[in-house]
C-alpha positions as CSV (number, residue, x, y, z in Angstrom):
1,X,124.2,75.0,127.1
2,X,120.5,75.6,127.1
3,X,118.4,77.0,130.0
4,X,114.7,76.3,129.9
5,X,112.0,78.7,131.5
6,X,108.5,79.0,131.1
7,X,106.6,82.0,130.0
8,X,104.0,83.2,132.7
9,X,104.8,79.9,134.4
10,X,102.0,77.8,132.6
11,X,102.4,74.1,131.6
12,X,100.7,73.1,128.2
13,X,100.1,69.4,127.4
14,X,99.8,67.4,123.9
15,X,102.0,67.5,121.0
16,X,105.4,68.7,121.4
17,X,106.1,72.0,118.9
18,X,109.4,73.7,118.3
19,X,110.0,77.1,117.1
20,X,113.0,78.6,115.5
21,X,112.7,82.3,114.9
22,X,109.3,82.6,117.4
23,X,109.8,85.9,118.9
24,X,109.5,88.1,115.7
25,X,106.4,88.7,114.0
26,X,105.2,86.1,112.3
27,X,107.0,83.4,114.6
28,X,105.3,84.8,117.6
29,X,101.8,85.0,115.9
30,X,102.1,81.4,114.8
31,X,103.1,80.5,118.9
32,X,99.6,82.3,119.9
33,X,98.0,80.3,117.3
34,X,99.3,77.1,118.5
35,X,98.2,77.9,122.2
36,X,94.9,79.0,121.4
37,X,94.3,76.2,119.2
38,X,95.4,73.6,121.7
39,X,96.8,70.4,121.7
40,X,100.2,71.8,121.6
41,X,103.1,71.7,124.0
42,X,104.9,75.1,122.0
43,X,108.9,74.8,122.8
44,X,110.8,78.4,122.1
45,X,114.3,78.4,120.9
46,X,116.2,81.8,121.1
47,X,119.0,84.1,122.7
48,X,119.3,84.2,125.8
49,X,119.1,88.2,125.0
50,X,115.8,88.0,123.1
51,X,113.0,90.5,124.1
52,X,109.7,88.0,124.8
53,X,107.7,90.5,125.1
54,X,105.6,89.8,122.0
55,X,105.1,86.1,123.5
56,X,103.7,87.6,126.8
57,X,101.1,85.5,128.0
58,X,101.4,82.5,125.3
59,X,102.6,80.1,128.3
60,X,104.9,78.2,126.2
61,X,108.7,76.9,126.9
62,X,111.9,78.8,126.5
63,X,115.3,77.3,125.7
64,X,118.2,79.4,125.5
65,X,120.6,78.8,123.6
66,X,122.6,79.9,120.2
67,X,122.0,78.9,116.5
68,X,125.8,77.2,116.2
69,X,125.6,75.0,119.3
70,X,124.2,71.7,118.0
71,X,124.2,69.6,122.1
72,X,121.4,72.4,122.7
73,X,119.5,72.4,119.3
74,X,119.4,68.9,119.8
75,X,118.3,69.6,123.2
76,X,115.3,71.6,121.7
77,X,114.2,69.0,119.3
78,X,114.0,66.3,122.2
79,X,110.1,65.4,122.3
80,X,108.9,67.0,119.2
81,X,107.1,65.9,116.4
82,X,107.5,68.9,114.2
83,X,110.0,72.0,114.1
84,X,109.2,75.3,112.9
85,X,112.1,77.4,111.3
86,X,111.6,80.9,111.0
87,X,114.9,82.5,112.2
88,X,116.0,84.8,109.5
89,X,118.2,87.8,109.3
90,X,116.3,89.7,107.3
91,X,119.0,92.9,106.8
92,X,120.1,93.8,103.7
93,X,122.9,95.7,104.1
94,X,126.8,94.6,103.7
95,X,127.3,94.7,107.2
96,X,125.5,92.0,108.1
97,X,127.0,89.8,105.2
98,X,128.4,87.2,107.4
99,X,125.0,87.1,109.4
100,X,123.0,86.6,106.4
101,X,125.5,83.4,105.6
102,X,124.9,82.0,109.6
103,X,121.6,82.8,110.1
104,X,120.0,81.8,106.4
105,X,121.7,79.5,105.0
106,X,124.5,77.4,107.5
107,X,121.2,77.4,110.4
108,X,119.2,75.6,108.2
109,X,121.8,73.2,107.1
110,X,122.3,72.3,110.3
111,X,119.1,72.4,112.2
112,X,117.0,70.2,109.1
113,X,120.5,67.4,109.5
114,X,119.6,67.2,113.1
115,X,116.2,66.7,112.4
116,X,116.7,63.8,110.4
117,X,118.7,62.3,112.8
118,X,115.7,62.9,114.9
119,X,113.2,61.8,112.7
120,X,110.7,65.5,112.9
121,X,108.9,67.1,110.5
122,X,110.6,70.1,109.3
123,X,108.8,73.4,108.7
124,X,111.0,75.6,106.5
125,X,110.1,79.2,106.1
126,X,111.8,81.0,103.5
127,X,110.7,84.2,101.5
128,X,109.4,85.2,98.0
129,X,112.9,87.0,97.4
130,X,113.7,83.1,97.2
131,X,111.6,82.8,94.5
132,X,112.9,85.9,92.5
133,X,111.5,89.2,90.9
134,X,108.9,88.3,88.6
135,X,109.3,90.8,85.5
136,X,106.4,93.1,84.3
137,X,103.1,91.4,84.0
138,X,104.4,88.3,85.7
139,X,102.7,86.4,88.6
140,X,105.7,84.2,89.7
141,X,104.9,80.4,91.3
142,X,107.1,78.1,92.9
143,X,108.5,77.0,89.2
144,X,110.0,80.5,88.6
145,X,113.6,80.8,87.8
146,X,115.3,82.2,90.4
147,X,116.9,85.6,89.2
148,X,118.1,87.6,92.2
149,X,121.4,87.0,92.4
150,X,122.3,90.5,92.7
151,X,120.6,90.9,96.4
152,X,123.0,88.7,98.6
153,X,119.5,88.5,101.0
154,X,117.4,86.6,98.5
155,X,120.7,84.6,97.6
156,X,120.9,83.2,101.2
157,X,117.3,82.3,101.5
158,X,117.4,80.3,98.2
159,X,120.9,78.5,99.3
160,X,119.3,77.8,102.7
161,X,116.5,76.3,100.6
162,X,119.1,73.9,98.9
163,X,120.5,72.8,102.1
164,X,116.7,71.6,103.2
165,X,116.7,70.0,99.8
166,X,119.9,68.1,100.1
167,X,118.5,66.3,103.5
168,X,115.6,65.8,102.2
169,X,117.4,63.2,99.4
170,X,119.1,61.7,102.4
171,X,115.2,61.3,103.8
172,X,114.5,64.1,106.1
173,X,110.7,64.8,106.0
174,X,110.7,69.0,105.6
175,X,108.6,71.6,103.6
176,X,109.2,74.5,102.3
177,X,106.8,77.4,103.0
178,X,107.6,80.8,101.5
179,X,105.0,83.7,102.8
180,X,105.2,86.9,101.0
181,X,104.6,90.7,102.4
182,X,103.1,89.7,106.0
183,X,101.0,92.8,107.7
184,X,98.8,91.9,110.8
185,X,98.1,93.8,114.0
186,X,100.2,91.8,117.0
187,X,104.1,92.6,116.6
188,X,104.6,93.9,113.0
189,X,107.4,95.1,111.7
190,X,107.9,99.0,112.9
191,X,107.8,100.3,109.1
192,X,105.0,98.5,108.3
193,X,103.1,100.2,111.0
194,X,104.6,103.4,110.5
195,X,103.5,102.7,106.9
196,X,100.0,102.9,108.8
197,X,100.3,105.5,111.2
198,X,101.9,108.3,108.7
199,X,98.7,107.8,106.0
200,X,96.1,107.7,109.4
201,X,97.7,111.1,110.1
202,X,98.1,112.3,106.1
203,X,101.9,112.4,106.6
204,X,102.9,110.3,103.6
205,X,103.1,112.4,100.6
206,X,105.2,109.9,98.3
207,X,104.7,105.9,96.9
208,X,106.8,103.9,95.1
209,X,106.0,102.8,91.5
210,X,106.0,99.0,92.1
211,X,103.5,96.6,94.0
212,X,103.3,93.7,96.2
213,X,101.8,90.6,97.2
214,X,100.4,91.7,100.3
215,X,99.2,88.8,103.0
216,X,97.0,88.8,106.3
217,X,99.5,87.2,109.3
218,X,96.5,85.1,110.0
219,X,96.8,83.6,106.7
220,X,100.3,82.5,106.8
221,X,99.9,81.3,110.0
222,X,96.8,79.1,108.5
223,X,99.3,78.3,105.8
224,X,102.2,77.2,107.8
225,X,99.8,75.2,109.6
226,X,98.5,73.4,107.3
227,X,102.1,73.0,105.5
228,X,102.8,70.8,108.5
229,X,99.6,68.8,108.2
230,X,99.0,68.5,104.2
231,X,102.7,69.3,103.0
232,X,104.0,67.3,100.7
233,X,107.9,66.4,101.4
234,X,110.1,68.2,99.4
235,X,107.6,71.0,97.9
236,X,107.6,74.6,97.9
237,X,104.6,76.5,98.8
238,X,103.8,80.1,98.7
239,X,101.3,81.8,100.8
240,X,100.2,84.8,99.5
241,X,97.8,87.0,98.8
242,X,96.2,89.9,97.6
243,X,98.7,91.6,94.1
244,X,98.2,95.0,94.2
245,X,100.4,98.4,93.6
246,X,101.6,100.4,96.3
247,X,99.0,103.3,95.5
248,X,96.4,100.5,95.9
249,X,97.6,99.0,99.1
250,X,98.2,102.8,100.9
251,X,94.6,104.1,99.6
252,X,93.1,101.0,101.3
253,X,95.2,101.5,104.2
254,X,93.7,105.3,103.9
255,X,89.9,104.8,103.8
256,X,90.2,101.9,106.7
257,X,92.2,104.9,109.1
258,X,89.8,107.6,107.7
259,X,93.4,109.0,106.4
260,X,95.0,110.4,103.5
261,X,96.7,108.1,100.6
262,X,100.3,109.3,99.3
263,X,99.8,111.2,96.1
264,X,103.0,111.7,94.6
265,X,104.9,108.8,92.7
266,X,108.7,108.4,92.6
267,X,110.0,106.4,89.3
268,X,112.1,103.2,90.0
269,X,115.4,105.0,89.1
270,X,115.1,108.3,91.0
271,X,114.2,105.7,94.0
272,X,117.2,103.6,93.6
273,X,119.3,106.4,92.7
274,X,118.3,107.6,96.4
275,X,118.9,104.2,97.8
276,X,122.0,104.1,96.1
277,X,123.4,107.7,97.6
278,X,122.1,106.7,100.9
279,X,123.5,103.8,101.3
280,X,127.2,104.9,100.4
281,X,127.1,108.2,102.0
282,X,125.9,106.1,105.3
283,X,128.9,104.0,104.9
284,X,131.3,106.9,104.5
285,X,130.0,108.2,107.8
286,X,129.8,104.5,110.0
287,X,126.6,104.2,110.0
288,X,124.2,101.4,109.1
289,X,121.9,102.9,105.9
290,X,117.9,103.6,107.1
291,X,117.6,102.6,103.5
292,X,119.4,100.8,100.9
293,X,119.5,100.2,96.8
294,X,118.6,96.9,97.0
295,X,115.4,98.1,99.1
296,X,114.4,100.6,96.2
297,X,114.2,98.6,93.6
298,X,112.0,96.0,95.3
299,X,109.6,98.6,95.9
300,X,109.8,99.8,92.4
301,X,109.2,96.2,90.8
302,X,105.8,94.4,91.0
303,X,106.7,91.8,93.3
304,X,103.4,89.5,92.5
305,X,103.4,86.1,93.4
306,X,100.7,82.9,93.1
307,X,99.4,80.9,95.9
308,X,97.8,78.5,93.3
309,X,99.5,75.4,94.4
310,X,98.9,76.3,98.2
311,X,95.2,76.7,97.9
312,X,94.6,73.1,95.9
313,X,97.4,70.9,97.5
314,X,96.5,72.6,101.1
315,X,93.5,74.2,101.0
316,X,94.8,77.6,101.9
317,X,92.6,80.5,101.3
318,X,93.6,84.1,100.9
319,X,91.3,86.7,103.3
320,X,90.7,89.9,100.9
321,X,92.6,93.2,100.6
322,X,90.1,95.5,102.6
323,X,89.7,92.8,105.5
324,X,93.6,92.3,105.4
325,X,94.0,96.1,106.1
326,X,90.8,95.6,108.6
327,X,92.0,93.7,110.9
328,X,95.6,95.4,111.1
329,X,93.9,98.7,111.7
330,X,90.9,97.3,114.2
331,X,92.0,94.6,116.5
332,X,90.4,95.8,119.2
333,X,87.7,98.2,117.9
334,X,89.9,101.1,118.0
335,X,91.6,103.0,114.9
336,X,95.2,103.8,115.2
């Protein structure tokens, strides 16, 4: 049964919104976006045991409810014109194997069936490990071949694609938008930040040998947007941003904070050998790994993506590397 409050007891007016996934970082950003924008009636779906502190002030609804019961899902989508998913379990380890199965790929089966019986828009929002790890030199697009069928996370994300796919032949109306690494300054992840606050204070010694494709929130949130306005039904689109190594990304992240980049590089295999012994020794003791294999070879692969299709078919547009790390590090004027 869902239970619906009101955050700071405000009422909104306009079209009806609902978000899957909205108190985590890039689902919360894209709920302030929506109320500052306006227009918007912004509907929250979550736990009843979800911390909203990150949507603090947003004034937008709160059901309660769980991912598995379909009278409240349906509940939610009463009203709305478009649905946001963004609930993920983003853990990698095998103790949250059945988690990844509920929360990736059966949630999206089921909430983008009840959509079509409802007749929304569906928002998707997957992840680049989707799209796979594009090889040395390689800027992967939406056409890649998916080749990550060795990290059981990525696996879940693509079937959970597939599942939006096979409603959309029945005639559900959903897109499929796929950010890529997401930094911004309002609820980021706590290693990202720490990422931040360890080169600010010349505490990181160490980088890994791969890179990224490293996006402003703002810009995804843009992208999402305008996947829900412009998308076409059916299509993938990536939003992201800026390709650059690790050692590029933490020296930016150094002059910004007036800190110190990490100097010494690990190779790939001395990384994932580490990951490897970490994560088995943590299992030996009970105890969920800080880090895992999987996790080490990302780092150590150039995980480069192309936003191409977004920025013609959309008109997405990617903010550059030093104003990404910018506005992370000076929201309000102040350094960290």
């Amino acid at each position: 049964m869902s239970i619906s409050v009101c955050v700071d007891g405000c009422e909104m007016t306009g079209e009806m919104v609902c978000i899957f996934g909205a108190t985590g970082f890039i689902g919360s950003n894209l709920v302030r976006f929506l109320v500052r924008r306006g227009g918007y009636r912004v509907r929250v779906y979550c736990r009843k045991s979800s911390n909203l502190e990150n949507l603090a002030g947003t004034g937008c609804e709160i059901l309660h409810g769980t991912l598995d019961d379909e009278k409240s899902l349906s509940h939610a989508l009463e009203g709305s014109a478009v649905v946001y998913n963004l609930a993920v379990c983003g853990e990698n380890s095998k103790g949250f194997y059945d988690e990844r199965i509920q929360v990736n790929v059966s949630f999206p089966e089921r909430l983008a069936r009840l959509a079509l019986q409802s007749g929304l828009r569906l928002v998707h929002v997957s992840s680049t490990a989707a799209v796979g790890t594009p090889g040395p030199g390689v800027i992967a697009d939406e056409s890649f071949q998916f080749n990550n069928q060795h990290d059981h996370f990525a696996v879940t994300k693509a079937m959970g694609e597939q599942k939006v796919l096979h409603e959309v032949g029945k005639g559900l109306d959903a897109v499929i938008a796929i950010p890529a690494n997401v930094i911004g300054y309002h609820a980021m992840k706590s290693g990202q930040r720490g990422n931040f606050e360890k080169i600010a204070k010349g505490k990181m010694k160490v980088y890994p040998a791969g890179g990224v494709c490293l996006v402003s929130v703002e810009d995804v949130i843009q992208g999402l947007y305008l996947c829900a306005r412009k998308g076409e039904t059916g299509q993938r689109y990536i939003l992201g941003g800026n390709n650059v190594s690790f050692r590029q990304y933490f020296q930016a992240v150094a002059r910004e904070t007036d800190g110190k980049a990490p100097f010494v590089r690990i190779p790939g295999l001395l990384l994932r050998f580490a990951g490897y012994f970490i994560e088995n020794f943590s299992r030996i003791l009970g105890k969920e790994p800080f880090i895992t294999e999987e996790t080490c070879r990302m780092v150590s692969s150039f995980l480069y993506f192309s936003s191409k299709k977004a920025r013609e078919k959309l008109g997405y547009v990617i903010t550059p590397l030093d104003q990404t790390i910018k506005n992370v590090v000076h929201p309000t004027g102040g350094k960290i």
